[in-house]
ROFIBA-496832 format. One line per 3 residues: number of its first residue (from 1); their letters; for each residue x, y, z of N, C-alpha, C, O. Coordinates in steps of 0.001 Angstrom, whole numbers. Each point is the difference from the previous one (the first is absolute). Example, Ala and Ser with C-alpha at 12.3 -4.5 7.8 and 13.67 -1.06 7.14 Angstrom:
1) as) 13190:-5690:7800:-890:1190:0:900:1200:0:1036:-19:665 | -1386:1069:-1385:820:1190:60:-770:1090:730:509:1108:169
***
This chain:
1) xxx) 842:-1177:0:-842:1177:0:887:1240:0:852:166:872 | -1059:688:-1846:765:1148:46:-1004:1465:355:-1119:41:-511 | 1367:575:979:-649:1345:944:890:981:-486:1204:-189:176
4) xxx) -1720:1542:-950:324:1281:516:-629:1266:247:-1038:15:-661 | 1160:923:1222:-666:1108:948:596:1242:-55:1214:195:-62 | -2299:854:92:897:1222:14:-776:573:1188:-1228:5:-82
7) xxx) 1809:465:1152:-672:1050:1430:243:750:-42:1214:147:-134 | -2076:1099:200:12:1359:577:-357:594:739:-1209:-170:155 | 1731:1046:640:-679:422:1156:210:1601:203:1063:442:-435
10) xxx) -2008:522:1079:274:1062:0:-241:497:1108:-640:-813:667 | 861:1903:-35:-225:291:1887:33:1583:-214:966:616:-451 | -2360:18:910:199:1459:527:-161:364:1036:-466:-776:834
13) xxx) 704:1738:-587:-308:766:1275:515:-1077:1359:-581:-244:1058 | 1497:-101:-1430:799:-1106:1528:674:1218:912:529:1095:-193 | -718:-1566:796:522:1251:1536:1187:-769:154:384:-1168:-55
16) xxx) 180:2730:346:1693:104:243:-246:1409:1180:-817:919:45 | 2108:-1377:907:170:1021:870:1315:1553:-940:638:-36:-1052 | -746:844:1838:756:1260:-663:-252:957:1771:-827:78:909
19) xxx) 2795:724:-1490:-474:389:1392:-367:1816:-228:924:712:-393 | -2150:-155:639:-867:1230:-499:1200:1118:187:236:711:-976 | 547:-518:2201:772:635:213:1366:-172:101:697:338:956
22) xxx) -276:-970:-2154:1087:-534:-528:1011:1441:-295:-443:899:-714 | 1879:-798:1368:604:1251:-619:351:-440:-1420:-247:-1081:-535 | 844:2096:66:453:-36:-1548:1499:-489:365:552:333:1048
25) xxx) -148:-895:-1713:1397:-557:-273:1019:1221:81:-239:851:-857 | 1581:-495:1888:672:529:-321:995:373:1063:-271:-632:1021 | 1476:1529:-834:1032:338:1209:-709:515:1480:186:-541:1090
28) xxx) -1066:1762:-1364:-88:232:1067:-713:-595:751:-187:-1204:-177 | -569:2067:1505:-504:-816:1114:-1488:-1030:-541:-1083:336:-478 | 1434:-1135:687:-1315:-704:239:-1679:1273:53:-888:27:-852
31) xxx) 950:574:1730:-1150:172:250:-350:1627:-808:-1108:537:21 | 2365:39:-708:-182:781:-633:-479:-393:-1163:-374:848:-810 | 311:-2011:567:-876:-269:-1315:-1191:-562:72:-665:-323:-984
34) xxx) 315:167:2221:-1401:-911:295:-1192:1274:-795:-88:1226:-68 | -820:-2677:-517:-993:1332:-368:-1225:717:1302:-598:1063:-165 | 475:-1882:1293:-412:457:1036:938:-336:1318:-116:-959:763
37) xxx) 1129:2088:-720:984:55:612:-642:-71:1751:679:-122:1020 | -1893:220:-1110:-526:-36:1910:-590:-1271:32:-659:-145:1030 | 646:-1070:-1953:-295:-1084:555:1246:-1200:-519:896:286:-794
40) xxx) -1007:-1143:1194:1083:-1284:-675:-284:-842:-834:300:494:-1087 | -849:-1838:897:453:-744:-1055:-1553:-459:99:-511:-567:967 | -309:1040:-2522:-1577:-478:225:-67:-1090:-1038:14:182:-1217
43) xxx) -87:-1326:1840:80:-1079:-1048:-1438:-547:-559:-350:-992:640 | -666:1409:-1761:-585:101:-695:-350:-1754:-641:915:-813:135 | -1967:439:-664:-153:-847:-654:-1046:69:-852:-1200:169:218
46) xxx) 2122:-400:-1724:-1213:449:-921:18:-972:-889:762:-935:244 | -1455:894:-1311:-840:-904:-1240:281:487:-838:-950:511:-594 | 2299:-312:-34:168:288:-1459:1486:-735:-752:754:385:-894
49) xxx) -792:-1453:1652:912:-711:-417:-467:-1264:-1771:-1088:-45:-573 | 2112:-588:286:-460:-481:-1007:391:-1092:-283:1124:-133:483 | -1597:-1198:-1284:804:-1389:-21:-278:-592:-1572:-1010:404:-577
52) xxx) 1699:-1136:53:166:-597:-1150:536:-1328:141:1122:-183:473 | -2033:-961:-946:623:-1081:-474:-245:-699:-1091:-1089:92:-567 | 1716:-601:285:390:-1035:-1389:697:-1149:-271:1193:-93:290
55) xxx) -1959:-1011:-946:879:-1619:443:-728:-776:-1423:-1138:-43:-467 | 2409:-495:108:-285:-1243:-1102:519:-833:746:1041:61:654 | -2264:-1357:-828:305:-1266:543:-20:-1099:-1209:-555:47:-1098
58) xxx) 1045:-655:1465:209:-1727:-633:129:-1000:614:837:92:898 | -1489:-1368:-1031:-603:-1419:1217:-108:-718:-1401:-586:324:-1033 | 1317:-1356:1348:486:-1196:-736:-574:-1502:1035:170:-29:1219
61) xxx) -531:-584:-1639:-62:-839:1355:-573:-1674:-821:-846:-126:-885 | 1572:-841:1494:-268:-1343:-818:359:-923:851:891:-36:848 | -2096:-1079:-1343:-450:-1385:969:536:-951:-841:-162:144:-1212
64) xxx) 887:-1268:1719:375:-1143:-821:-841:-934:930:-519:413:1036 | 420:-1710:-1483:-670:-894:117:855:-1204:1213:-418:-927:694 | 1627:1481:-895:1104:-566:679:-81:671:1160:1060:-278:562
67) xxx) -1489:780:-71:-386:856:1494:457:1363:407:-159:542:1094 | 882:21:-2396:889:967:-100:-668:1341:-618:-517:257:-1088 | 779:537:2358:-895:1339:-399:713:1361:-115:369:407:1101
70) xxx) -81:388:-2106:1051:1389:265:-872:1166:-406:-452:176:-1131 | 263:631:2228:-371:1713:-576:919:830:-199:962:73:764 | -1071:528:-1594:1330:1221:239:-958:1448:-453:-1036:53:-665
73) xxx) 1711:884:1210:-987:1498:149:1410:1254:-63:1117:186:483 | -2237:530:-1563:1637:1245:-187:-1023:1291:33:-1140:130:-444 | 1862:619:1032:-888:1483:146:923:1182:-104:991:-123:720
76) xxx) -1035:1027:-1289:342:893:-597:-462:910:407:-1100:263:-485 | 1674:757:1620:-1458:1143:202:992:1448:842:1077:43:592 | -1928:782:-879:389:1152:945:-747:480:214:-1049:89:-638
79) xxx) 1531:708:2274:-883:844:1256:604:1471:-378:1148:402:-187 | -2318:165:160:850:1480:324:-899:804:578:-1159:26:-413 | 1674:913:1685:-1281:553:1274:1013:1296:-104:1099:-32:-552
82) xxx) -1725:1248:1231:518:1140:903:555:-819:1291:1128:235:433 | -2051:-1291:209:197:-218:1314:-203:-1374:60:-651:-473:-932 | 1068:-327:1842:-231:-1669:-614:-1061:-251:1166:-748:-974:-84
85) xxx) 685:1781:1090:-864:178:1304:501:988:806:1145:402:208 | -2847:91:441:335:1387:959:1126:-525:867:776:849:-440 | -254:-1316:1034:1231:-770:800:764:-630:-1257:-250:-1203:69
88) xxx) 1070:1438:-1195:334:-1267:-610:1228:-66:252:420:-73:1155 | 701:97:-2698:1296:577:-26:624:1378:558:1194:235:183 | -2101:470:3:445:1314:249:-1448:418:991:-1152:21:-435
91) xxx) 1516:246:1653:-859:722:593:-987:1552:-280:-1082:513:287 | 1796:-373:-716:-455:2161:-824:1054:-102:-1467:972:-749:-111 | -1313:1398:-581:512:384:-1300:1164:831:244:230:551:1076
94) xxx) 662:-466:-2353:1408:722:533:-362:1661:356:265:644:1015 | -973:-232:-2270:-767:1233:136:-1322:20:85:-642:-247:-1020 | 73:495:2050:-1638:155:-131:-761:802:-975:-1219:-161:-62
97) xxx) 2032:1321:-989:-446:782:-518:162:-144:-1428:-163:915:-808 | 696:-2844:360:329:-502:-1022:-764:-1325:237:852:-850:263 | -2033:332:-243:-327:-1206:13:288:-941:-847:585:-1066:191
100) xxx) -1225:1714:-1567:520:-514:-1283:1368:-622:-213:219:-758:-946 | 850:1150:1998:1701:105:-688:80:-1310:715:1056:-575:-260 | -2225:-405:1485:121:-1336:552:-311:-751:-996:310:-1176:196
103) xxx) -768:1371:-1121:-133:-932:-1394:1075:-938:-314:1094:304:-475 | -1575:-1666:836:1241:-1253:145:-233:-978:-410:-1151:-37:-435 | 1757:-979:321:-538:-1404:509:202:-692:1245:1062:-156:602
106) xxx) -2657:-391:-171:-192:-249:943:686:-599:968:582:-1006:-407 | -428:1245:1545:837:-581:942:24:-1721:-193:1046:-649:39 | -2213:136:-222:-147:-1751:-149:63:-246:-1250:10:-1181:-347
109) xxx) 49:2273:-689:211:-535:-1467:1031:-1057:-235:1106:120:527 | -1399:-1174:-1301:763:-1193:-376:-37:76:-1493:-1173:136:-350 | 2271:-182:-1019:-244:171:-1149:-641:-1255:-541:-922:-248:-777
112) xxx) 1800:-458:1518:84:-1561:-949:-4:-1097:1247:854:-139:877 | -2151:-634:-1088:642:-1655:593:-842:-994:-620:-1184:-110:-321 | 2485:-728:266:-478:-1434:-394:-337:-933:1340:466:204:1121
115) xxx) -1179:-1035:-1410:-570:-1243:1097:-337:-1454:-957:-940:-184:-772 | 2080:-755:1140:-332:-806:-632:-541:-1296:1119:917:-149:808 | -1971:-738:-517:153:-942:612:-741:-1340:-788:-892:-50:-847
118) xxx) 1815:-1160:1642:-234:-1474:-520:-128:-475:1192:338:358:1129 | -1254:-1812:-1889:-748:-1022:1516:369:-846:-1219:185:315:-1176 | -131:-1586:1871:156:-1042:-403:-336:-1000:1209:320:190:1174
121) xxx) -1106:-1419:-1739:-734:-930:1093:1101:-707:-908:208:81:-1211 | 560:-954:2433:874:-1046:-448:-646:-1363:-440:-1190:-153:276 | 1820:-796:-896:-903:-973:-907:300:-1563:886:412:-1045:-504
124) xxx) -734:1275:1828:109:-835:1292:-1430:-377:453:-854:875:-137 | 494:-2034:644:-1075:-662:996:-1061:196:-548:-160:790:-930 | -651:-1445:1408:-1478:-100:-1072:-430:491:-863:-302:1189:104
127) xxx) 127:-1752:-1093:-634:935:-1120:1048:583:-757:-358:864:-801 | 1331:-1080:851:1443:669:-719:385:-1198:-766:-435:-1141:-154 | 1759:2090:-408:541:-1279:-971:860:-546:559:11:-1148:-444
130) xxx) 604:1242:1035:993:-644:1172:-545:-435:1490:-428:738:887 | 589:-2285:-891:-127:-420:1580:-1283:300:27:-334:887:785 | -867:-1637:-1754:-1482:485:24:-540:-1009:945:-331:-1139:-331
133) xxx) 253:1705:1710:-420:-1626:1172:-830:1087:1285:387:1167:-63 | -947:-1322:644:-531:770:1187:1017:-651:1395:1181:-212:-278 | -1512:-1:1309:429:98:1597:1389:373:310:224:1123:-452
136) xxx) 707:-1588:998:833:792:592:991:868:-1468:417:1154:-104 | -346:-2263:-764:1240:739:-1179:-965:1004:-456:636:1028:231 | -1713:-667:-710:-604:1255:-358:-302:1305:1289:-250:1180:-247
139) xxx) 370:-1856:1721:128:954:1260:1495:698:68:149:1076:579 | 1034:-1826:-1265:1236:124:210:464:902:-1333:545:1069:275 | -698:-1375:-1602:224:810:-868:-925:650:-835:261:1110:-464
142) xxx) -1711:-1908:138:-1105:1087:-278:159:958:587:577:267:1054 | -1638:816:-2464:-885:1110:258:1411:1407:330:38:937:799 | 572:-1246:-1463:1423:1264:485:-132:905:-1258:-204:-339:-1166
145) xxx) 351:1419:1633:-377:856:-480:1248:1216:-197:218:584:1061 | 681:-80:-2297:904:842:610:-76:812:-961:-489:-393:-1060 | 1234:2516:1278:-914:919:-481:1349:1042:9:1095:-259:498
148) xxx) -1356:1073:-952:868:980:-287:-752:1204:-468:-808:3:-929 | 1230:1243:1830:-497:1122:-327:1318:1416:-756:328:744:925 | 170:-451:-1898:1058:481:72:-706:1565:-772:-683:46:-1022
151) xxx) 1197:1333:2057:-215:806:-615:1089:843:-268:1040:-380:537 | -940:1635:-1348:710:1018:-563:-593:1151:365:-1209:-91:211 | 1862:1475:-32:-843:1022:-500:678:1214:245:805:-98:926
154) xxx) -863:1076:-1390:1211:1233:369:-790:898:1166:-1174:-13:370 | 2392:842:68:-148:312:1343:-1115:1522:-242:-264:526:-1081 | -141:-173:2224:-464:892:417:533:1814:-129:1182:28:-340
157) xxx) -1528:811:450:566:1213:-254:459:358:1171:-673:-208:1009 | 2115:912:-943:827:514:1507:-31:1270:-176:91:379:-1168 | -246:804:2405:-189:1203:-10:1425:210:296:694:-735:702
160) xxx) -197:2179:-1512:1195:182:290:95:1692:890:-369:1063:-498 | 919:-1234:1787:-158:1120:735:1686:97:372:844:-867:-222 | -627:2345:925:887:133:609:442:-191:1383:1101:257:486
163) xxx) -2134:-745:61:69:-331:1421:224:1354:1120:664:-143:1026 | -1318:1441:-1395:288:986:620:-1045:1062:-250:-324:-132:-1181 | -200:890:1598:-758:1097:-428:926:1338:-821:323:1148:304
166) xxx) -119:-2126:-1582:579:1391:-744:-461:894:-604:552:1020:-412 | -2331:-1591:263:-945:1839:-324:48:672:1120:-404:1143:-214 | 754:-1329:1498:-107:914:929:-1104:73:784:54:680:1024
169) xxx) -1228:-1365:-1374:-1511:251:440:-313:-742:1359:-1157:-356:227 | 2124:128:639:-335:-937:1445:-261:-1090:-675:775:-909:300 | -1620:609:-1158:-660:-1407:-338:603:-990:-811:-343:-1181:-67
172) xxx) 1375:1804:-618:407:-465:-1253:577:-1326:150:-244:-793:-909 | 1158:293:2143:572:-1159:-368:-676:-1192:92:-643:-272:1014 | 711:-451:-1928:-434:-1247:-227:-851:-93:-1672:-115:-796:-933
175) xxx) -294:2031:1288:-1234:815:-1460:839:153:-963:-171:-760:-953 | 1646:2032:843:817:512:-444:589:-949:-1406:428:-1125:259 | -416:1599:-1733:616:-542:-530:1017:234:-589:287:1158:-307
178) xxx) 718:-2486:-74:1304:443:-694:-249:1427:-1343:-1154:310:-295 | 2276:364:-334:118:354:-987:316:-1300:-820:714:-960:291 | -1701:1310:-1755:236:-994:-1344:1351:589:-1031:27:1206:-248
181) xxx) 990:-2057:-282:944:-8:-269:-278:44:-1747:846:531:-720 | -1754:-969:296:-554:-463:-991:400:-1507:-856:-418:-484:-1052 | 1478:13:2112:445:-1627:-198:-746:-1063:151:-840:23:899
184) xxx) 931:-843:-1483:-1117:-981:574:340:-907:896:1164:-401:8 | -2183:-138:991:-21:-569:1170:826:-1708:-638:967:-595:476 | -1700:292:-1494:351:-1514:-520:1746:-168:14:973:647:-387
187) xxx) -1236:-1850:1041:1900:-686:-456:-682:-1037:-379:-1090:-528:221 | 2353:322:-1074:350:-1192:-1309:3:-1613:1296:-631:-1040:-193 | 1365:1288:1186:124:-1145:1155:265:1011:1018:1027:649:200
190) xxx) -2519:-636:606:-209:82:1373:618:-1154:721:-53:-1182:-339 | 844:1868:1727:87:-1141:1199:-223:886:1263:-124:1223:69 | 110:-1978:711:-61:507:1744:749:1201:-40:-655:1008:267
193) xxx) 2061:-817:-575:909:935:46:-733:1283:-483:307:957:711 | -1043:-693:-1546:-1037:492:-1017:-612:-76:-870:415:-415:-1082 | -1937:913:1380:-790:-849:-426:-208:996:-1354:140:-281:-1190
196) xxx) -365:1016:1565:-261:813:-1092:751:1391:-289:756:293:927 | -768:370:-1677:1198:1005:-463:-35:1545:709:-530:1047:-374 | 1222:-1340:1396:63:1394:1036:458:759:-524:71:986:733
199) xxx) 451:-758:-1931:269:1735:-830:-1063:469:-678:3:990:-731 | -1316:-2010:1074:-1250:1084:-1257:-224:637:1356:-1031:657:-144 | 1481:-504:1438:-741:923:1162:1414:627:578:1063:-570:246
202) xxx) -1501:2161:-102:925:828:1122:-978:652:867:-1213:185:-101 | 2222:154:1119:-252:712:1256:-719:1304:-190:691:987:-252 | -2281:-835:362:-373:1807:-559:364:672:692:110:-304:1187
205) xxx) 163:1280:-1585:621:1592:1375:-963:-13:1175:-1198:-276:-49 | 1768:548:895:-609:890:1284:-1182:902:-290:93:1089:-566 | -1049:-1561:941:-1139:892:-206:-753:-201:-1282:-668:998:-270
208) xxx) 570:-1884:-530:-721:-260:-883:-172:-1776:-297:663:-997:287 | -2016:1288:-1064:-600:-1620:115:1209:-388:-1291:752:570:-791 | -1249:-2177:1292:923:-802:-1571:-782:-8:-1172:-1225:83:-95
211) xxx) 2170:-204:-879:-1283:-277:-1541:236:-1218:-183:53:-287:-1196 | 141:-710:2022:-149:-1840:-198:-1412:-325:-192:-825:521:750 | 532:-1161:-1484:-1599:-389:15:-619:-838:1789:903:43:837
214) xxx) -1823:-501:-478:-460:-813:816:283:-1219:-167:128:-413:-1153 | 13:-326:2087:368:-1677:-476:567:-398:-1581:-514:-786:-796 | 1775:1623:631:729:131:-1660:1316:-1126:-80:900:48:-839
217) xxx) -1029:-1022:1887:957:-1133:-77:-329:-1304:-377:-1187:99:-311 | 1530:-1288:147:-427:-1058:362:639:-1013:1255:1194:-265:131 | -2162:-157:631:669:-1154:1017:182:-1367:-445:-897:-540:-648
220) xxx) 1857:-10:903:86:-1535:-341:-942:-973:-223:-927:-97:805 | 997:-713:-1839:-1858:-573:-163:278:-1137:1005:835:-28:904 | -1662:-826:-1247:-151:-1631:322:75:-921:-474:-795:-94:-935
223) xxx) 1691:-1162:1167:7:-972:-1087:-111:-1185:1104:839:209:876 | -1434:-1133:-680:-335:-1016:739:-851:-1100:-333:-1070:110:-599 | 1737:-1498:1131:-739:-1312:-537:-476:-914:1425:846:-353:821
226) xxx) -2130:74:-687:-173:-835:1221:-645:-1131:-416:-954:79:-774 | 1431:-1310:1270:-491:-1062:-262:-939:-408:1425:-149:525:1104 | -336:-1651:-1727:-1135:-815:1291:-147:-1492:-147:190:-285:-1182
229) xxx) -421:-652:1820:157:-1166:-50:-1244:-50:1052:121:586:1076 | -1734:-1535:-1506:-1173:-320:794:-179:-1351:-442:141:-445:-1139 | -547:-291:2441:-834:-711:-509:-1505:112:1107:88:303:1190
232) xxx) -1438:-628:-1919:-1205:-249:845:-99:-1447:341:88:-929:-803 | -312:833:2294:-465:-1291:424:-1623:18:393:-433:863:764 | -303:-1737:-1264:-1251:-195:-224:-722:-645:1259:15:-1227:-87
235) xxx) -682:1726:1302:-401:-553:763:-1578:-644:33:-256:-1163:312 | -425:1869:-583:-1456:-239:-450:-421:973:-986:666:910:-493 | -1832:-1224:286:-842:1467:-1423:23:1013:1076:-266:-50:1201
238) xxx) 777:1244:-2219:340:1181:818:1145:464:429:401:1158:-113 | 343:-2391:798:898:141:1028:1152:-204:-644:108:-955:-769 | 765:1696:959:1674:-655:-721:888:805:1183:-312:733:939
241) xxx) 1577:-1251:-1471:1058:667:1457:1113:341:-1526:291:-902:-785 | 244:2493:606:1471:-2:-1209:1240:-143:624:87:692:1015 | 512:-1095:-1175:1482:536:94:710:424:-1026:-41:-587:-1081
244) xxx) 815:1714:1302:592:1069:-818:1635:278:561:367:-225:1153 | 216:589:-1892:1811:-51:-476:-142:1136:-649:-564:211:-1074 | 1225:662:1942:-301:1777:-1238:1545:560:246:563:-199:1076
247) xxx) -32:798:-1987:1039:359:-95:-49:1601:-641:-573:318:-1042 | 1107:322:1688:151:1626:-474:720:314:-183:871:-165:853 | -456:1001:-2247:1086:353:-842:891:-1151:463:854:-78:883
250) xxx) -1608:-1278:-2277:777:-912:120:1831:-154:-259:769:-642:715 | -433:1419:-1912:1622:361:-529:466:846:910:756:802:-549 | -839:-652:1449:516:999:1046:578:1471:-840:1155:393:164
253) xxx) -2111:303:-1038:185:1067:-1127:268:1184:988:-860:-15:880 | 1591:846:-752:181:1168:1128:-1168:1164:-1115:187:543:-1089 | -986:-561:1743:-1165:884:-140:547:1908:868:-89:121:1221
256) xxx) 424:692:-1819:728:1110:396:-1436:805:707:-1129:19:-489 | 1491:483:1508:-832:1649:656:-482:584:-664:-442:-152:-1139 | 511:1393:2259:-120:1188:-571:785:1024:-692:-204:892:823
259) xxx) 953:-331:-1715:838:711:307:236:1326:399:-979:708:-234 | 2154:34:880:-514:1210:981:-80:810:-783:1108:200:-497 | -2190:682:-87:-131:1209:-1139:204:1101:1149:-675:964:-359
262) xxx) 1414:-621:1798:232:1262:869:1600:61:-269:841:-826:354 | -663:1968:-1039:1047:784:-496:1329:-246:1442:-174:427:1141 | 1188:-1055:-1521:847:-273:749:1246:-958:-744:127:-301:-1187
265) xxx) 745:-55:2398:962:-1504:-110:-517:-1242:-562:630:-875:-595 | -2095:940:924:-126:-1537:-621:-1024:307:-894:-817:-912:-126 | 650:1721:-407:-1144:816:-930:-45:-935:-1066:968:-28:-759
268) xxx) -2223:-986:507:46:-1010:-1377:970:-1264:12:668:-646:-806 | -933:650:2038:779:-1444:664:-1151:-858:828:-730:486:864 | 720:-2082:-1380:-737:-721:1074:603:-759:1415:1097:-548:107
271) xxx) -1698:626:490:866:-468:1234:-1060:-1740:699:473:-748:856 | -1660:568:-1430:-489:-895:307:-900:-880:-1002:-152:336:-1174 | -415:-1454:1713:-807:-719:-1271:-1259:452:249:-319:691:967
274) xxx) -620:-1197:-2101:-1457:221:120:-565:-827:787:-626:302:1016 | 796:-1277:-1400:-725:-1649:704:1099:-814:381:1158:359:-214 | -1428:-1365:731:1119:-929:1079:303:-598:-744:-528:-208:-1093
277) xxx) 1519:-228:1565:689:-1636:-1184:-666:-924:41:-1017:-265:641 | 1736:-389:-1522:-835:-1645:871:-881:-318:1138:450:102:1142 | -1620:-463:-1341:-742:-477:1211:-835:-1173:-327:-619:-120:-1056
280) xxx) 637:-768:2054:-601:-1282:-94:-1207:-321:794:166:999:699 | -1339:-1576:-153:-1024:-368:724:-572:-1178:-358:-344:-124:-1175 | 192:-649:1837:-1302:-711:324:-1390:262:435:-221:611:1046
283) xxx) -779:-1078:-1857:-1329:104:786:-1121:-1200:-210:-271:-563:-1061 | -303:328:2361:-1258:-541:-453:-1312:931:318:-141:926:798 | -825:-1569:-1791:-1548:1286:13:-492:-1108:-26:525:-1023:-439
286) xxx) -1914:1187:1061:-947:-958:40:-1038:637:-648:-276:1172:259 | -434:-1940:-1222:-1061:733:-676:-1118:-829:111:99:-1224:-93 | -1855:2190:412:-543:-924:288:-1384:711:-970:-1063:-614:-101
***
């Protein structure tokens, strides 16, 4: 069976916070630029934010007769918001008096992932082609069941800040973005050391916002394969007891972090993984 799909989605008026009495970016005092210099920081929440999505899909998926079943699913899509949520990537906008200039892709935007998975009922204990007998040899190697889920998909968007309030506005750090270099973020071979190309960003002056876009990086994707090993034991109608053999990120694949987009020493360097190595479990479920 082959499947394909196109989604769209559109979002107005999503509330985003902004702070009303935000100073203007610049050297002097703080409060000489406030626009109501007799009160402090009025943090506002309004409905004029905006969202866009878009996704081509493809679902492939086939049954053999031999007990062997594979789907595979590819999606193709992009997010793009002012705000990904009133709390999302960014608490307040860099400038409150530029909403429009948060125009990004979305903090959870994913471009690309593949998902491929296979089952296969092994050809053991009753009713199979091998060892076709019921009581203990079909309790001992019947009914096994083993599966593989392996996905792909590229990483998420990283905000690139300076780690300091260099518009000057009390509020700025964390918000604050790099200056754009006009280089591009992409390397030919990303690693941990760096992930992505720290000369498309410099340090903006003292007292003024960055012209880096919002979330204008990419983070390390995902590449991971987990297998499973079940079999069901049959107690009465209704009743069965599974046991399951699950293995996570079976190749022990080093799945990379985050990397740090805050302007520094380790600026576009990863320092940890996404997901754990290797992990193994046992379980039984009783299903009734």
């Amino acid at each position: 069976m082959f499947e394909g799909s196109y989604t769209g989605s559109i979002g107005r008026r999503l509330e985003g916070l902004y702070n009303a009495n935000e100073p203007l970016a610049g050297t002097s005092s703080i409060p000489s630029r406030l626009p109501f210099p007799e009160i402090g920081e009025a943090q506002v929440v309004y409905g004029d934010d905006k969202s866009n999505y878009n996704a081509l899909s493809v679902r492939v998926q086939r049954r053999y007769s031999s007990g062997l079943t594979f789907q595979g699913a590819y999606t193709w899509s992009h997010s793009m918001d002012d705000a990904s949520a009133i709390r999302g990537d960014t608490l307040v906008p860099q400038n409150a008096r530029c909403i429009s200039c948060e125009y990004a892709p979305s903090a959870f935007d994913v471009k690309e992932r593949f998902v491929l998975s296979i089952v296969y009922d092994l050809p053991f204990g009753k009713g199979k082609k091998f060892v076709n007998m019921g009581g203990v040899a079909n309790e001992v190697i019947g009914g096994w069941q083993i599966g593989s889920i392996y996905s792909v998909q590229t990483g998420i968007p990283g905000y690139p800040t300076p780690g300091s309030d260099q518009s000057n506005t009390g509020i700025g750090q964390g918000r604050d973005r790099l200056n754009a270099t006009g280089i591009s973020t992409v390397m030919s071979s990303p690693g941990p050391n760096m992930w992505f190309n720290t000369a498309a960003y410099s340090l903006e002056p003292f007292g003024t916002f960055g012209s880096a876009g919002r979330n204008s990086f990419r983070q390390p994707g995902r590449n991971d394969v987990d297998l499973t090993m079940l079999k069901n034991f049959r107690i009465r109608e209704g009743h069965a007891l599974q046991f399951r053999y699950e293995v996570f990120n079976s190749l022990n694949h080093p799945n990379w972090g985050t990397a740090n987009g805050t302007w520094g020493a380790t600026f576009g360097r990863v320092t940890s993984t996404g997901i754990p190595m290797r992990q193994m479990q046992f379980g039984l479920k009783y299903n009734f």
